[in-house]
Backbone as a ProteinNet text record, in pm:
[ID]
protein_1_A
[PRIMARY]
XXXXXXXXXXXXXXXXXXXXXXXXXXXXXXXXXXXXXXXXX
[TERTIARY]
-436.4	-336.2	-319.8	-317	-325.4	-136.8	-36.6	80.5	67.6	119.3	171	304.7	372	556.6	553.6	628.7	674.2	846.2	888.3	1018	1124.5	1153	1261.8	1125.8	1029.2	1001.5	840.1	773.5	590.7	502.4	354	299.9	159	149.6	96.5	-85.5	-120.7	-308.5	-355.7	-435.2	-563.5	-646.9	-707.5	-809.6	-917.2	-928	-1073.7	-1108.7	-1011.1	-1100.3	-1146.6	-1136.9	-1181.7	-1115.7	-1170.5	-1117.9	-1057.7	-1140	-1091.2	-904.6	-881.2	-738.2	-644.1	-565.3	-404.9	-345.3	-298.3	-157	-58.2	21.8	213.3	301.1	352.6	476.2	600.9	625	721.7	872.3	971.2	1114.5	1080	1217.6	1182.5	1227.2	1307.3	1381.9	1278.9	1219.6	1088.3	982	965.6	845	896.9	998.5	1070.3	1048.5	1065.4	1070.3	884.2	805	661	677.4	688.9	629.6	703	802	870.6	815.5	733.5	725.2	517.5	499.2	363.6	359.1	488.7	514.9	494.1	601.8	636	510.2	409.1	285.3	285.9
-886.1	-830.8	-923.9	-883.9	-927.2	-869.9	-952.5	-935.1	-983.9	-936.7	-996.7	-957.8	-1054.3	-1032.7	-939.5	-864.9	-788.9	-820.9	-785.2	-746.4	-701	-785.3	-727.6	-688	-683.7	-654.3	-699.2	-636.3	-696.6	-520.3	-590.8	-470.9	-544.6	-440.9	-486.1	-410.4	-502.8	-405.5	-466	-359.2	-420.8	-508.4	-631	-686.7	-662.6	-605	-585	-447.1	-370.7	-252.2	-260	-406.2	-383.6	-335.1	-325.3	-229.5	-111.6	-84.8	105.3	59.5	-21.7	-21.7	50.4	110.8	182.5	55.8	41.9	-59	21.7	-73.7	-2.6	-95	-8	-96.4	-81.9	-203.1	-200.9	-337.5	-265	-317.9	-483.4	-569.4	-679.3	-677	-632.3	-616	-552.7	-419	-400.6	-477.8	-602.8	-642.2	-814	-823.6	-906.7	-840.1	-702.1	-662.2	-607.6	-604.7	-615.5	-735.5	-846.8	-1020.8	-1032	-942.6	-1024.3	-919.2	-833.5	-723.5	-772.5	-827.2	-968.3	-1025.4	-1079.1	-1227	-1157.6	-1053.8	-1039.1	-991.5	-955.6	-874	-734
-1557.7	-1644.3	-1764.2	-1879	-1984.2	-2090.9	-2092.4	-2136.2	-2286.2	-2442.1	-2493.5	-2564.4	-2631.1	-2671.5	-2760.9	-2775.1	-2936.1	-2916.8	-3034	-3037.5	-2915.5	-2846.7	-2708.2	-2627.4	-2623.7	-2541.8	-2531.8	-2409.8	-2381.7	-2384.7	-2408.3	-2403.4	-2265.7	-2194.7	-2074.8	-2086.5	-2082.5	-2069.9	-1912.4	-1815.5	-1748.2	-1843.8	-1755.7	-1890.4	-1819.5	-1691.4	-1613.5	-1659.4	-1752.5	-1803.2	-1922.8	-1987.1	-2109.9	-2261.4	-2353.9	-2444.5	-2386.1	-2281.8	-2295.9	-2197.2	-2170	-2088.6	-2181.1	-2133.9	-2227.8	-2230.5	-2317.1	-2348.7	-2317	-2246.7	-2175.8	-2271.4	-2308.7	-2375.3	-2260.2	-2252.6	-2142.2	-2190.8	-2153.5	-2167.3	-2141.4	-2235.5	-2164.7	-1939.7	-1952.7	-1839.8	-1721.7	-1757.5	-1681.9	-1672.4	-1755.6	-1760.8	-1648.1	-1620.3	-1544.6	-1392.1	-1405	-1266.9	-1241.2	-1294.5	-1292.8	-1264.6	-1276.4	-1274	-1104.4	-1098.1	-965.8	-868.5	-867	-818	-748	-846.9	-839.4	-761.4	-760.1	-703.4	-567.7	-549.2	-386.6	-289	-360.6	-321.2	-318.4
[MASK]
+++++++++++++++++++++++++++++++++++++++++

């Protein structure tokens, strides 16, 4: 997984797909509960 910052918030890509991955723009607040959501397995 490949994250970087924008404004309030992150945009999230697969990096094992390459170019072709969708970018997610995701909340800062969602992107807190993705990281802890990681963590837990």
């Amino acid at each position: 997984m490949e994250a970087r910052s924008t404004v309030g918030a992150f945009q999230v890509r697969d990096s094992k797909l390459g170019q072709a991955s969708p970018v997610f723009d995701l909340a800062a607040t969602d992107f807190v509960g993705l990281l802890d959501a990681t963590r837990r397995g």
